[in-house]
DOGULO-62958 format. One record per residue (C-alpha): x, y, z; residue in three letters. Coordinates in pm, 1 decimal. Layout:
% residues N
       px       py       pz code
        X        Y        Z  ALA
...
***
This chain:
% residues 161
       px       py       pz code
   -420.3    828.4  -3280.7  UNK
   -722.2   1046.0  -3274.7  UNK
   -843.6    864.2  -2944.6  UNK
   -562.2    897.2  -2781.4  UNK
   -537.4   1268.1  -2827.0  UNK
   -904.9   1300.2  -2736.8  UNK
   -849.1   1062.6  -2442.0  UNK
   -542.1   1271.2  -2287.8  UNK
   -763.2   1578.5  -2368.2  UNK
  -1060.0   1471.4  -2141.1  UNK
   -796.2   1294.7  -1880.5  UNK
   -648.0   1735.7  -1875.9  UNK
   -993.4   1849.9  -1783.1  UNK
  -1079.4   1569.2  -1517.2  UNK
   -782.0   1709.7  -1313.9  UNK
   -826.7   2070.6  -1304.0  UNK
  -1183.8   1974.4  -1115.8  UNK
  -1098.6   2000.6   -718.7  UNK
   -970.8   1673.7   -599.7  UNK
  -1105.8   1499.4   -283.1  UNK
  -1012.7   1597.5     47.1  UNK
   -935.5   1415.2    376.7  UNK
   -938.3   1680.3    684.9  UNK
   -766.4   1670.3    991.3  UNK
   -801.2   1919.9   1264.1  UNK
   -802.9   1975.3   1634.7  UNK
   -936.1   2215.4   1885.8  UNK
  -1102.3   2263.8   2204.7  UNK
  -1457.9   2225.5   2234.8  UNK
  -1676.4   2470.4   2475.8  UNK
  -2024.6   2312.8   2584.5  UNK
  -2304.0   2558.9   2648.5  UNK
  -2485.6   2403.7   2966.5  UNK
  -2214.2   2573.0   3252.5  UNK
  -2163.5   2199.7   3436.8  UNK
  -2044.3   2023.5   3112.9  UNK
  -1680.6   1981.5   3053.6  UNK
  -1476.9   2170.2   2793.8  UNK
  -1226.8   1971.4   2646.4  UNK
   -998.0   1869.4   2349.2  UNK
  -1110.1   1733.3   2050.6  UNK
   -998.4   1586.0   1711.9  UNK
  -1162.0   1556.3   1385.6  UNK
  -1139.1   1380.8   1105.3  UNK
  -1353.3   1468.4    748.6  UNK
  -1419.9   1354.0    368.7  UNK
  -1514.8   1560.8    124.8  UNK
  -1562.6   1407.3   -180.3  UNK
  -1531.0   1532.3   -574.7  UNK
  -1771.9   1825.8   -560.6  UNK
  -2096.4   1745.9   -791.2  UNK
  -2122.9   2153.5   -827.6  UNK
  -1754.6   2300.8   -926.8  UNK
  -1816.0   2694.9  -1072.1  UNK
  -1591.9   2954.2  -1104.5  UNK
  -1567.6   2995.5   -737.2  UNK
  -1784.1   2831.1   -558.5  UNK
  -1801.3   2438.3   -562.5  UNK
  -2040.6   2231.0   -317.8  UNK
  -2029.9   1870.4   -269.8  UNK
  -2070.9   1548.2      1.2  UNK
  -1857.0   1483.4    278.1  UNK
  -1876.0   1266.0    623.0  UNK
  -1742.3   1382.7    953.8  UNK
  -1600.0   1224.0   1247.2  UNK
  -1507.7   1398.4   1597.2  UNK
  -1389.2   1280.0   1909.6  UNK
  -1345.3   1457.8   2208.3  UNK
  -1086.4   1402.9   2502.5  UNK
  -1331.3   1213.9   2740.3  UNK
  -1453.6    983.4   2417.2  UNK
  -1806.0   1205.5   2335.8  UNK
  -1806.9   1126.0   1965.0  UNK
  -2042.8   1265.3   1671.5  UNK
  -2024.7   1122.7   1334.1  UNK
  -2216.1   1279.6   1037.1  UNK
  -2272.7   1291.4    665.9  UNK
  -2426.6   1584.5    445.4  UNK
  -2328.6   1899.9    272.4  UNK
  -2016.4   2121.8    220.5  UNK
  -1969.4   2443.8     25.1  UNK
  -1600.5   2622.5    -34.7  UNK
  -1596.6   2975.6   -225.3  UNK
  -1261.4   3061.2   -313.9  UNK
  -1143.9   3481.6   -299.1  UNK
   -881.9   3402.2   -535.0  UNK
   -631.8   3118.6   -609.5  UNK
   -552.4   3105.9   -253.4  UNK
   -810.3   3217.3     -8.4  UNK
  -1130.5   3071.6     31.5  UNK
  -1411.3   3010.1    309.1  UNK
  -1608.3   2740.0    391.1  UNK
  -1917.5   2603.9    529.9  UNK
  -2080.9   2263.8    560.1  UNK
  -2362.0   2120.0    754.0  UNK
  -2338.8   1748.4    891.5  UNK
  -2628.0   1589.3   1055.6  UNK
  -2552.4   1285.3   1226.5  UNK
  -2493.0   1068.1   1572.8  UNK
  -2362.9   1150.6   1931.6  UNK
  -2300.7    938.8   2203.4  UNK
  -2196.7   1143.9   2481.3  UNK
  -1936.5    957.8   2719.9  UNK
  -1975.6   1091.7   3037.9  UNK
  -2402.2   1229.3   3119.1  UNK
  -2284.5   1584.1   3226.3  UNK
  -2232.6   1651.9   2861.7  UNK
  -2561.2   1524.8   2718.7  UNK
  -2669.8   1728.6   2446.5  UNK
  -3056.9   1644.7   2451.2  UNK
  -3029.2   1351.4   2246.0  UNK
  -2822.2   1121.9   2014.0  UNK
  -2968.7   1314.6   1698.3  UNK
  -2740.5   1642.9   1631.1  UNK
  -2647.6   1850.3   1352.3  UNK
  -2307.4   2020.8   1306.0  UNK
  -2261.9   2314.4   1121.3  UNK
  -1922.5   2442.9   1046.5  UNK
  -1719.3   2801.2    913.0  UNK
  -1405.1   2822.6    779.9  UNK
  -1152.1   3034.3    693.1  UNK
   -832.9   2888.0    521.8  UNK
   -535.9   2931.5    300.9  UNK
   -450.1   2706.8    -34.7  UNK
    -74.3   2621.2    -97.6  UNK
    124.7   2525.9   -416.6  UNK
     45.3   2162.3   -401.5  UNK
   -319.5   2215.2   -368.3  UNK
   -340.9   2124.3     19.4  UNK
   -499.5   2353.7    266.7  UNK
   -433.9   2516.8    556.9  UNK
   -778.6   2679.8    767.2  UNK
   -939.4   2771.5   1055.8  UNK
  -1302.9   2674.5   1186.5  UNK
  -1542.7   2688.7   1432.4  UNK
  -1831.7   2462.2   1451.9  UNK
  -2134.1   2401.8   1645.4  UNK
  -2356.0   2093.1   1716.3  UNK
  -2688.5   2095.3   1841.4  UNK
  -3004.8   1918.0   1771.6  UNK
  -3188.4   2269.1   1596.5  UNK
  -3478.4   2180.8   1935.4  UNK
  -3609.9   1872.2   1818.2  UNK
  -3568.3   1793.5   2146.8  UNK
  -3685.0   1941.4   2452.0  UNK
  -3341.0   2047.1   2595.1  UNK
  -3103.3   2150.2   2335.6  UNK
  -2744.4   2289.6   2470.0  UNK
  -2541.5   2256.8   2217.7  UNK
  -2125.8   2284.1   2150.6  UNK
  -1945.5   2504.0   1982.6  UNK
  -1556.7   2458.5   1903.7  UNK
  -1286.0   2589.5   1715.3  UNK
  -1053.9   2408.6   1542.1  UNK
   -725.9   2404.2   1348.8  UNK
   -761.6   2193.0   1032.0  UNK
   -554.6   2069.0    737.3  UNK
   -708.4   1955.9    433.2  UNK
   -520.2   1692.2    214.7  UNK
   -611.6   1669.0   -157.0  UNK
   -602.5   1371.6   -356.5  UNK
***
C-alpha cells in the first residue's frame, strides 16, 4: 500500500511540469531584398518537456517546420524559452537553426544554412492550451556573403499534451 501511495504521489508531481506542445500558426512573411516575394506562410512546431522548468521561466528543445505559399520551406531544431507574467500571460523566444530550400531563386536567402529566431507574446487558457502572437526572422547571422533575411509575423496556437 505504501507504493502505491508513493507511486500516485510522484505520478501528482510529473503532471504539474509543463506538458509538450505542438504549434500551429500562420502569417505572412516579408523578405528583405525589395524583388523577393512576400507571401503566406504556415508553421508547424514541437516543443518538447522542458529540461529547465522554474518558477517562471522554463527552457527546453523543440523542432520547427515552415512553409510558405510558393513552397520555400525551412525546417529547424534548437532552443526555446517561455517566461510566464502570471498564470496566464507569458512571452516567448526560441532560436532554430536549420535548412531552407527556397522554391522560386528571387527569394534566395544566401544559402541553405539559416537560423530562425522567434518572439512571442501569448495568452494561456483553462485547459492549458495557448493562444500567442509572434514574429520571427530567418537569416544566416552572414556566414554567407549575401545575407537578406525574412522576417514574419504569425498567429499561433499551442496545443499541450
Amino acid at each position: 500500500m505504501k507504493h502505491l501511495f508513493t507511486s500516485l504521489a510522484i505520478l501528482a508531481g510529473a503532471t504539474s511540469v509543463q506538458a509538450q506542445t505542438l504549434i500551429v500558426g500562420a502569417g505572412y512573411a516579408d523578405f528583405s531584398f525589395s524583388q523577393s516575394l512576400d507571401q503566406g506562410l504556415i508553421s508547424l512546431e514541437y516543443q518538447h518537456r522542458p529540461f529547465h522548468q522554474g518558477e517562471r521561466l522554463s527552457a527546453g528543445l523543440g523542432g520547427a517546420l515552415s512553409v510558405h505559399e510558393n513552397g520555400d520551406v525551412h525546417v529547424g531544431a534548437g532552443v526555446y524559452g517561455i517566461y510566464s507574467f502570471n498564470r496566464r500571460w507569458f512571452v516567448e523566444g526560441s532560436v532554430m537553426p536549420g535548412f531552407f530550400s527556397e522554391a522560386d531563386e528571387i527569394n534566395n536567402l544566401g544559402g541553405s544554412f539559416q537560423i530562425r529566431s522567434l518572439l512571442g507574446l501569448g495568452y494561456t487558457f483553462d485547459n492549458g492550451n495557448r493562444l500567442s502572437v509572434a514574429i520571427t526572422h530567418k537569416s544566416n547571422a552572414s556566414t554567407n556573403d549575401s545575407n537578406p533575411g525574412v522576417n514574419a509575423a504569425l498567429l499561433r496556437y499551442h496545443f499541450a499534451f
